[in-house]
C-alpha positions in Angstrom: -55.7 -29.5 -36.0 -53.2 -31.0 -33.8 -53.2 -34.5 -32.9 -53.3 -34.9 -28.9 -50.0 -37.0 -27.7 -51.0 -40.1 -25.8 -48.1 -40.0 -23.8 -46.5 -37.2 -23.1 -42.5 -36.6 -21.1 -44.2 -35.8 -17.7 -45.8 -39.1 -17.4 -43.6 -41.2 -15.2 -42.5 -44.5 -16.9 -44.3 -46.7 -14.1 -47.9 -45.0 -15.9 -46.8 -45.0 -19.0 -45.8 -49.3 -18.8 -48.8 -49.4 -16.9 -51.3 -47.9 -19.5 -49.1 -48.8 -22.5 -47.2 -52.2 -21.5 -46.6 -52.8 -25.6 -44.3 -49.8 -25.1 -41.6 -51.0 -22.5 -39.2 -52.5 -25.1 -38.7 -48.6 -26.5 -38.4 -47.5 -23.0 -35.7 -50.0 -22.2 -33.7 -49.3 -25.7 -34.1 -45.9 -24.5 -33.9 -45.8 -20.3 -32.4 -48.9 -19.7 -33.4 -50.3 -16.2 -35.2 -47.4 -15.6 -38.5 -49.5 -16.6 -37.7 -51.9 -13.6 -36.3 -49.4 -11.0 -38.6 -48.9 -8.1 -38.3 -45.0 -8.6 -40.2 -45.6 -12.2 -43.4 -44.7 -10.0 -41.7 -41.2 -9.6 -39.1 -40.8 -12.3 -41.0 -38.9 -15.2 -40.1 -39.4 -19.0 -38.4 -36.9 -19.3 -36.1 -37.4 -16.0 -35.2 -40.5 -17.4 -34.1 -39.1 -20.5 -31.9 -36.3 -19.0 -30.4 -39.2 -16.4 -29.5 -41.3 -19.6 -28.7 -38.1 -22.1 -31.3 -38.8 -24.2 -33.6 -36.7 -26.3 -36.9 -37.0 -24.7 -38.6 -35.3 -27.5 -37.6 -38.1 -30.0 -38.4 -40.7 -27.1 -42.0 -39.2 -26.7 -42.1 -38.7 -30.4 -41.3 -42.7 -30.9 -43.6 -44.1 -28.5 -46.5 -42.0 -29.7 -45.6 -43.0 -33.4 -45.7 -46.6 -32.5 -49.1 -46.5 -30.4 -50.6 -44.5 -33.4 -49.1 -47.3 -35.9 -50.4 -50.2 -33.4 -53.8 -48.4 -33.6 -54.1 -47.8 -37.4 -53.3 -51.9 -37.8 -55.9 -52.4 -35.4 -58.5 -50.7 -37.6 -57.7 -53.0 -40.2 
């Protein structure tokens, strides 16, 4: 079985802060200012990645990784 992706690339990055604000330090290594733009309401994941020629996959892939590591020390 599969896990489910908490975020995915076609979230824009204004949800993804929103729901997720532990994650906007990756974003920004990743997308730069794109976290603070006022098209981050609009601008999907994976936009920002092709506007910055970056591999969304391994963005997605890193903020999911991290959530799922915050979670698992949570448990603890």
């Amino acid at each position: 079985m599969t896990k489910a992706l908490k975020i995915t690339k076609n979230m824009t990055i204004a949800q993804v802060i929103y729901d997720y604000p532990e994650t906007e330090e990756i974003l920004q290594k990743h997308l730069g200012h794109c976290t603070t733009c006022p098209a981050a309401s609009m601008e999907t994941i994976a936009l920002g990645a092709h506007l910055h020629e970056k591999d969304v996959t391994e963005i997605v892939k890193e903020l999911n990784e991290f959530l799922d590591k915050k979670a698992n020390e949570e448990k603890k």
